[in-house]
N, C-alpha and C positions, 0 to 999 in steps of 0.2 A: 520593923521591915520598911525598906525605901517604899515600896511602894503603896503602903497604905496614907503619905501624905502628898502621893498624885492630885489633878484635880481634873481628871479625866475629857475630856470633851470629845463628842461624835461629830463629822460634817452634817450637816445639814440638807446636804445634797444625798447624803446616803441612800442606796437603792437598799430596799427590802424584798426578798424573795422568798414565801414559807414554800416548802416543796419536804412532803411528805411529814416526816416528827423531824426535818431538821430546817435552818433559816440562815441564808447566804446574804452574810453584810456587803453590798460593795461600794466601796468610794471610790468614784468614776474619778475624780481628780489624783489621785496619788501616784500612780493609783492602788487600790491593794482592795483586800477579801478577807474575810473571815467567815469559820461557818461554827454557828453555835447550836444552842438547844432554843423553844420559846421562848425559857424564861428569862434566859441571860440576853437574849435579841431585846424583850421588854426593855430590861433594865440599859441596856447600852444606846436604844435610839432615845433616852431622855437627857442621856449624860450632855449636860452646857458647859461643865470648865467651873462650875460655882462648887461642887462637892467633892471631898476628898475621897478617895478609896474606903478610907475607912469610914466613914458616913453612909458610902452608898452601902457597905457589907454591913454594916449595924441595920439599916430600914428596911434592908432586902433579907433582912435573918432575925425578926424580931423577934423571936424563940432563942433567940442566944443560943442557937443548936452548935457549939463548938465546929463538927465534922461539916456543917452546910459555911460555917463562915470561911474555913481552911480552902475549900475548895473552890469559895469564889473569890479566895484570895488569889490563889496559885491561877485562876481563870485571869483575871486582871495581869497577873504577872504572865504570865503566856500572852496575850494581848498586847502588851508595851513591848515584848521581843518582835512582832509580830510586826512593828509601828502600824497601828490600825488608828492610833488617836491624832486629832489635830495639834494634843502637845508633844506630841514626839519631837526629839531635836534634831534625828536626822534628816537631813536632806533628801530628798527626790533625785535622783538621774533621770536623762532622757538620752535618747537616743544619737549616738556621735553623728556626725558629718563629715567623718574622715574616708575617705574612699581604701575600703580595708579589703576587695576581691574583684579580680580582672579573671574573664575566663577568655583563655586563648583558644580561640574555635582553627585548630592549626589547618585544617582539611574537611573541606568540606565533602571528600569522598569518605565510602562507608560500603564494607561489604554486605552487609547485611540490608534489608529492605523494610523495616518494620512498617506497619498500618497504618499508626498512629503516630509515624516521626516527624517531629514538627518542624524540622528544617527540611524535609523533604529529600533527605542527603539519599545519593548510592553512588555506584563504584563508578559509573559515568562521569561523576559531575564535571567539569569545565570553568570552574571560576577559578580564577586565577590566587595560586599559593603565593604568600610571602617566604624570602626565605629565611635559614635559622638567624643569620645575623639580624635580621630584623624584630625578631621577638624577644632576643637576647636585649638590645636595645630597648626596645620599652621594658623587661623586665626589671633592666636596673632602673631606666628611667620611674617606676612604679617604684622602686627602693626608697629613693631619693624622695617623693612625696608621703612616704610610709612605709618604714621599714618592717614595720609587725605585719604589712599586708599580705594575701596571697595569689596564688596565680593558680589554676584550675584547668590544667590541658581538659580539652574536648571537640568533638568535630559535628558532622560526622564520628568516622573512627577514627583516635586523635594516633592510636601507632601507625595507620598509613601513610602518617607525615615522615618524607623523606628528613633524617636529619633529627627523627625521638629522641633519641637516647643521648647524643649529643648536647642538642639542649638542655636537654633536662638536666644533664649533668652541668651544665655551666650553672647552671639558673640554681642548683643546688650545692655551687660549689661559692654561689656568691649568699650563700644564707637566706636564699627564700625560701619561704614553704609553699609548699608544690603538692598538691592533689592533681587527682586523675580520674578522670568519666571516660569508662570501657565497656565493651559487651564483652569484651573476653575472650572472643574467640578466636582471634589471629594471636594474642597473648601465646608467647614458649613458656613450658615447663623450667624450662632452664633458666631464665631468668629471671626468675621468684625473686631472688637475692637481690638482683638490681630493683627491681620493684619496691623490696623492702627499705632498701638504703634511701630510695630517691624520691618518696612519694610519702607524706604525710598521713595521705588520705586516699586509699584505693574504692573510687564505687562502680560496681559492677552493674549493670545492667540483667533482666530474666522477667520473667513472668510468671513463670513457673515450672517445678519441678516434676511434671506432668509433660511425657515431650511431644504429645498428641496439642497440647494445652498450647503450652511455649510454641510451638511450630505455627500455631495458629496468626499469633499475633508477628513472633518474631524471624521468622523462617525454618523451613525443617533442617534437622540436624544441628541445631547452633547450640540445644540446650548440654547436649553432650563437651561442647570444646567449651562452654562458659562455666559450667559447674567444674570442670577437671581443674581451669584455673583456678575459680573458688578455693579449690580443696588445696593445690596447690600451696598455697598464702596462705592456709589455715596450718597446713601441716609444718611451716616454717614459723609461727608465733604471729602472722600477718591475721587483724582481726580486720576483713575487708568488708564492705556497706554495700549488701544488694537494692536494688533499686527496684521495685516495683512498680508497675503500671495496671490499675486496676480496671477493669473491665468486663462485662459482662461472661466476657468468654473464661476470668480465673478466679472469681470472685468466692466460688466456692471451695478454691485452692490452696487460699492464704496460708490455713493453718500447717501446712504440711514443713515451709521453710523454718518456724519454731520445730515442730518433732526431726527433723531431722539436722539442723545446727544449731538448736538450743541459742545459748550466748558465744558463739563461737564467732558469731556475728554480726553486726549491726544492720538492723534493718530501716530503710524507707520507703512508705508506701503514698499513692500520690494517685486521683485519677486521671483519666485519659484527658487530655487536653483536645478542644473540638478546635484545631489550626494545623497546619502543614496537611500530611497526607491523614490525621483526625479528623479533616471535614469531610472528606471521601468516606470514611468510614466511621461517620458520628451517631451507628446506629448501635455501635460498641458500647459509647458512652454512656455514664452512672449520672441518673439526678446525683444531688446531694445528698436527700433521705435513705436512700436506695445505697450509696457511698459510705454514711455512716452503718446504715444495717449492715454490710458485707465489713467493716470494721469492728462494729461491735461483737457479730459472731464468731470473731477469730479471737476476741478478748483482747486484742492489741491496745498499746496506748493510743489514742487519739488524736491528743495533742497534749505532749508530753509537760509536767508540771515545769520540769526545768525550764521551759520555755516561756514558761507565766512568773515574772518578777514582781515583787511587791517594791513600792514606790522606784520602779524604773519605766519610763513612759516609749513605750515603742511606738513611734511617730510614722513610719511608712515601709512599706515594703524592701526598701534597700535600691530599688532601681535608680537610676542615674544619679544616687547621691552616696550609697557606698557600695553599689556595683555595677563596673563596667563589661560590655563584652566587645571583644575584638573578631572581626569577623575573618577568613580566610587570605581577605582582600587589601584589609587594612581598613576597613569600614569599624566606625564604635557605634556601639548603640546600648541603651541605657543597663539592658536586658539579655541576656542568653536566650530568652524566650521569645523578644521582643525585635530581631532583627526585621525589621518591616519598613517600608520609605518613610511612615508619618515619623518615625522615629530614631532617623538619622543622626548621629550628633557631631559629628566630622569623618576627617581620615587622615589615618595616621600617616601617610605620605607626604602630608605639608601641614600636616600639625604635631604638636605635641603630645603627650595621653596625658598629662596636667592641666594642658589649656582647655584642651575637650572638657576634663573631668571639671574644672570649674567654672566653663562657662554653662553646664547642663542646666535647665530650668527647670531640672527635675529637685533638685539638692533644697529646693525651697516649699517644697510639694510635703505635703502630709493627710493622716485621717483626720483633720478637720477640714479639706476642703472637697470631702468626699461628702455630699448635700444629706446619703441614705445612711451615712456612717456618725456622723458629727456627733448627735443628741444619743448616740448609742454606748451605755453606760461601762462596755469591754470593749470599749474602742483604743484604747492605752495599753491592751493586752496583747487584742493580734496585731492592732498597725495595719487594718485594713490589707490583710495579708497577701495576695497575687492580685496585680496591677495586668496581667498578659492576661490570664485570665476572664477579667473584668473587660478588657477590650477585647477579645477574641470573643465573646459571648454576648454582652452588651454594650459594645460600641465602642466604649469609651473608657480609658484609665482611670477616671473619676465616677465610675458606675460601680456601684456595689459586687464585690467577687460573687459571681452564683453559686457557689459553697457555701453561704449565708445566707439566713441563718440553719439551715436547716441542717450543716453540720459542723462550719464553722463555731459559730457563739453555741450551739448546744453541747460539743465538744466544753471549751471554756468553760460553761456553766457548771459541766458534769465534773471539769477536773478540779473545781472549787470545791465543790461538795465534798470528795472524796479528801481535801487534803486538812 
């Protein structure tokens, strides 16, 4: 067998972690994970690169017990698929720099009034719209710098923008991919089908399927027009993405959107962000512990494995290095979350969305210049995950997400072990 004339080697930086009868290998540089038993943890943090596979299975099996040598052969051979060792030949990825999503904030009006809307949108607002030719315009301009990229209608309510459907039909008549953030309830029955044709990615906004609950946060009556559209998209092959906002007031309600859509639909769940009309109402908000308890008892994924790469390095949140947002006005800024003055980064009325996008001094920004993240051995995994977050809470972009550790990295931790 190839693999018994390996000559295996561990980093040296290796983190060790025993937690319970099992022991999570990580190499914070790769980065990557493994989780084994004791006694193969033993034997793997001594591996230098001087012994062969079959050397270490001869001294670790000196009963010549056939069935214990087979399976720490096939252990070893699980382990070099895995690249866990220093001589692996594959290469590491890290993180592009291609600017690969623009969310077009078309309208900053919004029938709806929710607590915790962080743009502070309603059906008042007064800032001045662009109109469709101008979005069409950067949209191919966005082509032209990346055409694999996407574009993310959202507002406010992005169908109050005079000129929806229109757009959107150019914009997908020129081969972009086109998502959409909706609560749903101005949404026709009847145009399911356009929905379907024109939209990659349909996410819906709710809270819950409790309409005492949902009324609470999102206003009364909405959960009835948001879920008809749900069903709507459901009953046409549409597998649309509810959005959740967890909160005090639905935290016990999670479980109800599994029992009653199964996998019919995608879900994601997120807590309450303490910004827009969140700080008004930040008596709502979930520590992190408190965030992970109300996840854990719904048995949801946490943070989903797909999302944890082995030797692929996730450098930063994505803000103003592969996402931009466009604001109503023609304002960019690095962030959909992050429309705020410190974080202006031109405007599209005497700029380009490429000269923005490369002059941002965000695109050079990562989890290592993050002081509380640096030396943190899953910092490769989440990429220091929400930057608004971390400013809306502790000041500053470069302050630790207050999600961590207490459900961020415990997350991470827990989905290492399981995998």
């Amino acid at each position: 067998m190839e693999v018994l004339t390996k000559k295996p080697q561990m980093t040296k930086k290796i983190i060790r972690k025993d937690i319970a009868n099992k022991v999570l290998l990580i190499d914070p540089d790769k980065p990557s994970w493994v989780t084994v038993s004791k006694s193969m943890a033993d034997i793997l943090c001594k591996l230098d690169g001087n012994k062969t596979v079959e050397k270490i299975v001869e001294e670790a099996n000196s009963n010549k017990n056939e069935d214990i040598s087979n399976k720490l052969i096939a252990g070893f051979e699980k382990l070099y698929k895995l690249d866990i060792f220093m001589d692996d030949i594959n290469c590491n990825d890290i993180q592009s720099d291609i600017l690969s999503q623009v969310y077009f904030n078309l309208t900053k009006k919004c029938n709806l009034k929710c607590v915790y809307c962080y743009t502070r949108a309603d059906i008042n607002s007064n800032l001045i719209e662009k109109p469709l030719s101008f979005w069409l315009d950067n949209a191919l301009q966005l082509k032209k710098i990346n055409p694999q990229a996407s574009i993310c209608f959202t507002g406010g309510e992005a169908l109050l923008f005079d000129g929806f459907w229109e757009l959107a039909e150019n914009i997908k008549n020129n081969n972009i991919s086109l998502s959409l953030i909706t609560n749903g309830t101005v949404a026709k029955v009847d145009d399911v089908h356009r929905f379907k044709s024109l939209f990659n990615k349909i996410k819906i906004s709710l809270d819950s399927l409790n309409e005492d609950i949902n009324a609470a946060t999102r206003g009364i009556g909405s959960l009835k027009k948001t879920k008809k559209f749900i069903d709507a998209l459901i009953s046409i092959g549409v597998k649309p993405t509810i959005m959740v906002v967890v909160t005090k007031k639905n935290l016990k309600e999670l479980n109800d959107f599994k029992r009653v859509y199964g996998n019919k639909v995608f879900m994601v769940y997120q807590p309450m962000y303490v910004m827009g009309r969140g700080i008004d109402n930040d008596i709502l908000g979930l520590t992190a512990s408190e965030y992970y308890d109300a996840i854990e008892m719904t048995k949801i994924d946490k943070m989903k494995e797909d999302k944890m790469k082995r030797n692929f390095k996730l450098m930063w949140c994505g803000m103003g290095r592969n996402v931009l947002s466009i604001e109503s006005n023609g304002d960019v800024y690095p962030c959909h979350l992050l429309h705020h003055e410190n974080f202006l980064l031109g405007n599209l009325n005497s700029e380009k969305i490429g000269d923005i996008w490369l002059k941002s001094p965000y695109r050079k920004y990562s989890v290592d210049n993050i002081e509380e993240c640096c030396a943190c051995e899953i910092k490769y995994f989440c990429g220091a995950p929400c930057r608004a977050r971390a400013f809306y809470v502790n000041g500053s972009i470069l302050a630790k997400d207050p999600m961590c550790p207490d459900f961020i990295k415990r997350s991470h931790i827990e989905n290492m072990l399981k995998s």
